[in-house]
N, C-alpha and C positions, 0 to 999 in steps of 0.2 A: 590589666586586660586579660593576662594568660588564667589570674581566679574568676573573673566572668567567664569563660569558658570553659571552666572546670563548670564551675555552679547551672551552666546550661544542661536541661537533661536531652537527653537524641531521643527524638520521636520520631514515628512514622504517622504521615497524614493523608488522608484523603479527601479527593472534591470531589464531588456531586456534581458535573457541569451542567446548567441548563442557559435556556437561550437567554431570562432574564436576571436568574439566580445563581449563585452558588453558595452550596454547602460544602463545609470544613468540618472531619473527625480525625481530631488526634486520638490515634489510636492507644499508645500509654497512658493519656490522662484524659481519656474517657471526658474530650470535651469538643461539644458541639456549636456552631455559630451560622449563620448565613448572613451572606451579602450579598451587593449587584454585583454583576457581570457589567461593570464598567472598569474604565480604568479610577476612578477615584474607590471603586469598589473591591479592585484587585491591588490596591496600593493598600489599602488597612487590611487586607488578607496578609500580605507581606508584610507589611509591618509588624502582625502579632507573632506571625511563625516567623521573627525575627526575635525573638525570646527564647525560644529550643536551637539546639542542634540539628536540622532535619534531615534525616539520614535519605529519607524518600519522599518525596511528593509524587501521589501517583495520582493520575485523571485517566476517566475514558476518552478515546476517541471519537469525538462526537460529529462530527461535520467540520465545521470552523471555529464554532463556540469557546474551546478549551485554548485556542491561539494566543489572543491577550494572556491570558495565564499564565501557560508556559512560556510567552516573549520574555514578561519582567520578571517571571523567577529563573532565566536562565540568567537575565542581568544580574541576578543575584546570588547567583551560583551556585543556585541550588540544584540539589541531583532531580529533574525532572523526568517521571515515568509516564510516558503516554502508551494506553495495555488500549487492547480490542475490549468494547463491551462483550462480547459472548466469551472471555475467559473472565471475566465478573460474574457472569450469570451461574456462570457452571462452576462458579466457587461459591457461588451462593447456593447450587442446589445442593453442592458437596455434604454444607453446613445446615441447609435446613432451614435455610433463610426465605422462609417463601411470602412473607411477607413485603411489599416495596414502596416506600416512600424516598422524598429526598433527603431525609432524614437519617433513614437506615442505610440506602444505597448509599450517602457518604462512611457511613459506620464499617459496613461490609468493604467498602474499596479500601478504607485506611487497615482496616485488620488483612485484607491479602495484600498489603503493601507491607505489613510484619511477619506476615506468615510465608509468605510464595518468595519474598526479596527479587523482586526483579530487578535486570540491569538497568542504568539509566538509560533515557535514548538522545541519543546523541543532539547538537543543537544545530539545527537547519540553515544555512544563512540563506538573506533573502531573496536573491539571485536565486538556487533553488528552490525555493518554496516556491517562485513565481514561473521556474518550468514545470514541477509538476500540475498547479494550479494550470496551468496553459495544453498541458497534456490533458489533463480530465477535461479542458474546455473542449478539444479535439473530440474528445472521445462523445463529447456530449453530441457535439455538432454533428458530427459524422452519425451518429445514429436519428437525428432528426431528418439529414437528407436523406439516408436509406428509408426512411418512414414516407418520407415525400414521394420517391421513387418509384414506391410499391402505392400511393396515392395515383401516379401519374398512370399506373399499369389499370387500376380497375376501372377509377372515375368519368376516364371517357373521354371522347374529344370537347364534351362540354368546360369542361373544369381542367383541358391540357393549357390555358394560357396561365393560367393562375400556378398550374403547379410547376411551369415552368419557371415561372419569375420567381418564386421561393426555392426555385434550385440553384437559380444564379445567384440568389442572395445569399444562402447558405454558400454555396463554392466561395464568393468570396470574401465571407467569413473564415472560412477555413484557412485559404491563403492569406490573409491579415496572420491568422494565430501562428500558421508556419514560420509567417517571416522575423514575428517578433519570438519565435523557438527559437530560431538561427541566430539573431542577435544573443539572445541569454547564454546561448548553450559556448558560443564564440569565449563569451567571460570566464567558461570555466575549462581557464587553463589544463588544470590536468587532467582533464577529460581525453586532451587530444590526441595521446597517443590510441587508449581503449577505444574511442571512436572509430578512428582510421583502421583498426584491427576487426571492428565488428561490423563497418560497414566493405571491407574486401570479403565478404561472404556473400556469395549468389543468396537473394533474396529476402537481403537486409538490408533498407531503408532507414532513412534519416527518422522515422519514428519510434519504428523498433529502437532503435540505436538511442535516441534521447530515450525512450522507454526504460530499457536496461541499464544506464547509466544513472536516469536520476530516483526508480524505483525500486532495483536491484544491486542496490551498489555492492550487496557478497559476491557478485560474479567476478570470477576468477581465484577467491578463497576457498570454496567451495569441492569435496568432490561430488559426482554423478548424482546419487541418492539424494544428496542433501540439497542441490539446487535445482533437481526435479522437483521434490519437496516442496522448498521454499516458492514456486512458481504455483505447485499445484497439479502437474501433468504424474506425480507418482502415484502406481495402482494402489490402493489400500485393501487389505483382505478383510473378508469377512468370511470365517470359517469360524466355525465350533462344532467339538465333537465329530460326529463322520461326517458333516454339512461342508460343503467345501461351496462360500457363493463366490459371486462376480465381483473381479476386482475393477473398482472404480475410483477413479480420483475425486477428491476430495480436499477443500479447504486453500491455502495457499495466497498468493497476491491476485485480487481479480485484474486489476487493471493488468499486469502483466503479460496473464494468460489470454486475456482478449485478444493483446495486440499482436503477442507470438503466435496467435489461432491463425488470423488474418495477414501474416506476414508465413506463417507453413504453408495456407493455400498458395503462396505464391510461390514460396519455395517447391514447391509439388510438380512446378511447371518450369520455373529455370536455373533449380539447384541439383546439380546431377548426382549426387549424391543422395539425395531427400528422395528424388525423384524415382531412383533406382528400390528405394527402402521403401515408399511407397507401391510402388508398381507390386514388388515383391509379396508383400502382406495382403494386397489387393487378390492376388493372383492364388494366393493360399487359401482364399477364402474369408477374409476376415473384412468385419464391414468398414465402410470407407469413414465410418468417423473413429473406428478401435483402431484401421488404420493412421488417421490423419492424427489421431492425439501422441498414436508412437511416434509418431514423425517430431511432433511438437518436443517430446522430450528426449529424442537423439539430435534433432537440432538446438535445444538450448544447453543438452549437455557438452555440444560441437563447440560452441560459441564459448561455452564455460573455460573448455580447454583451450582454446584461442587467448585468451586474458591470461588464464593463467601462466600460462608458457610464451606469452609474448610471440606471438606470430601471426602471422597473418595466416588467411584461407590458404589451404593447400592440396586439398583432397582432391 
C-alpha cells in the first residue's frame, strides 16, 4: 500500500461546472475528460482522480450545480476549493486566456488551482447549508413583498385586493422560513453563546444574528479593517498621481451587507450609539447614505468586538 502511494503523482484538478456537464483538467498531466453532472457521473469523476494524489480540487461557485461534487469529494477527503468565478476570470485575463469554452475553462481553473494554491474550504454540514439556503429564501421573499408593496402604492384601488392577498401570502411565507430558521439555528449548539452576545445589541435581530453566524463565521477572529473588508462596508481608494477620487466600497459578502444595511436602518433609530454616529455625520454634512454606510461599518466592527472579547452590548 505505502509503494502505491509513493507511485501516485499529486495533481491539481479542475471542473468546469455546468448544469448538465462537467469538465475535468488535471493540470500536471495535461488530461482532459467530461461527464454528467449526475451522481453516477460524479462517482467516475472520482473514481479516476482516485488514481493521483489530489492535492486541490478546485470548482467555481456556480449557484447549486457544484454541490453534488463537492458532497462526495469531501466523502472522500479530498481537499475541495470552492473560489468565486470573477477570480477565474481575472486570472484568466491575467494570462490572456480570452478565449472560453468548457473545455479551456476547466484548463484555466485547474492551472489557478497550481498556480494561486488556495486554501481548502471548509466542509458545510447539512444543518448549515439548509440555514443559509433558508436565509437566501428570506431574502428572496422579502424582496418580492417589498415589490408587491410598491405594486400596492401605484396600482390602485382596482388591483388593492389582489395585491393584498399576495401580501398575506408572502407574510406567511416568511413566517414558515422564520420558524423552520429557529428550529435549525436551535441545532447548532455552539452558536449559542455568540447569538446571545450579538443579539444583546440594540438593533440586532434574529436575522442579522443567523445572518452573521452562518455567513460570517470570522466574526470575532477578525480585527476592524479586515471584517469591514470581508462584509464589504470598507472605502477603497482610487487615487493616482495628484488625482485623489472617491472612496467607495466595493466587493465583499452581498448577502451580508443587505442584511446589516437593513438592520443599521434600524439601528439609526434604537441603537444609541449608531444613532448619535449617525446624527453626528448627518449634522456635518455628509449625505445620509456616506452616512448610513459608516454607521454600517462602526456597527459590524461593534459587533466584531463583542465576539471577540466575549461580552455582551455595553455601550
Amino acid at each position: 500500500m505505502t509503494n502505491l502511494k509513493k507511485r501516485k503523482s499529486t495533481v491539481n484538478a479542475g471542473v468546469d461546472v455546468g448544469k448538465w456537464m462537467l469538465d475535468v483538467h488535471i493540470y500536471e498531466k495535461d488530461i482532459h475528460w467530461q461527464d454528467e453532472n449526475t451522481p453516477e457521473g460524479v462517482s467516475r469523476i472520482l473514481k479516476r482522480l482516485a488514481h493521483y494524489r489530489v492535492k486541490r480540487l478546485v470548482m467555481e461557485a456556480t449557484g447549486r450545480y457544484q454541490l453534488a461534487l463537492a458532497a462526495a469529494a469531501y466523502q472522500k477527503s479530498l481537499p475541495v476549493c470552492i473560489v468565486k468565478p470573477l477570480s477565474i476570470r481575472r486570472y484568466a485575463g491575467v494570462v490572456e486566456q480570452l478565449a472560453k469554452t468548457d473545455k479551456i475553462d476547466a484548463r484555466v481553473i485547474a492551472e489557478y488551482a497550481a498556480i494561486i494554491q488556495s486554501e481548502p474550504t471548509p466542509k458545510v454540514s447539512r444543518n448549515l447549508l439548509m440555514i443559509k439556503d433558508l436565509l437566501t429564501r428570506r431574502r428572496q421573499v422579502m424582496e418580492m413583498r417589498t415589490q408587491e408593496l410598491n405594486r400596492l402604492q401605484i396600482m390602485g384601488k382596482a388591483f388593492e385586493t389582489s395585491c393584498r392577498r399576495i401580501l398575506r401570502c408572502l407574510d406567511a411565507e416568511i413566517c414558515s422560513i422564520e420558524k423552520k430558521l429557529n428550529q435549525l439555528v436551535e441545532r447548532q449548539a455552539e452558536w449559542a453563546e455568540r447569538k446571545s452576545l450579538l443579539l444583546s445589541a440594540p438593533g440586532v435581530g434574529d436575522t442579522l444574528a443567523y445572518t452573521l453566524l452562518a455567513d460570517l463565521p470570522e466574526l470575532g477572529s477578525l480585527n476592524n479593517k479586515q471584517v469591514a473588508a470581508l462584509v464589504g462596508v470598507a472605502p477603497i481608494n482610487r487615487d493616482s498621481g495628484m488625482s485623489r477620487g472617491k472612496r467607495r466600497i466595493k466587493g465583499g459578502r452581498a448577502g451580508v451587507r443587505t442584511t446589516l444595511y437593513m438592520a443599521t436602518l434600524s439601528a439609526t433609530q434604537c441603537n444609541p450609539v449608531i444613532r448619535a454616529f449617525y446624527r453626528q455625520l448627518v449634522d456635518q454634512g455628509k449625505h445620509k447614505k456616506v452616512a448610513l454606510t459608516a454607521c454600517m461599518r462602526k456597527f459590524v466592527t461593534m459587533l466584531n468586538a463583542m465576539v471577540r472579547d466575549q461580552v455582551a452590548w455595553a455601550y
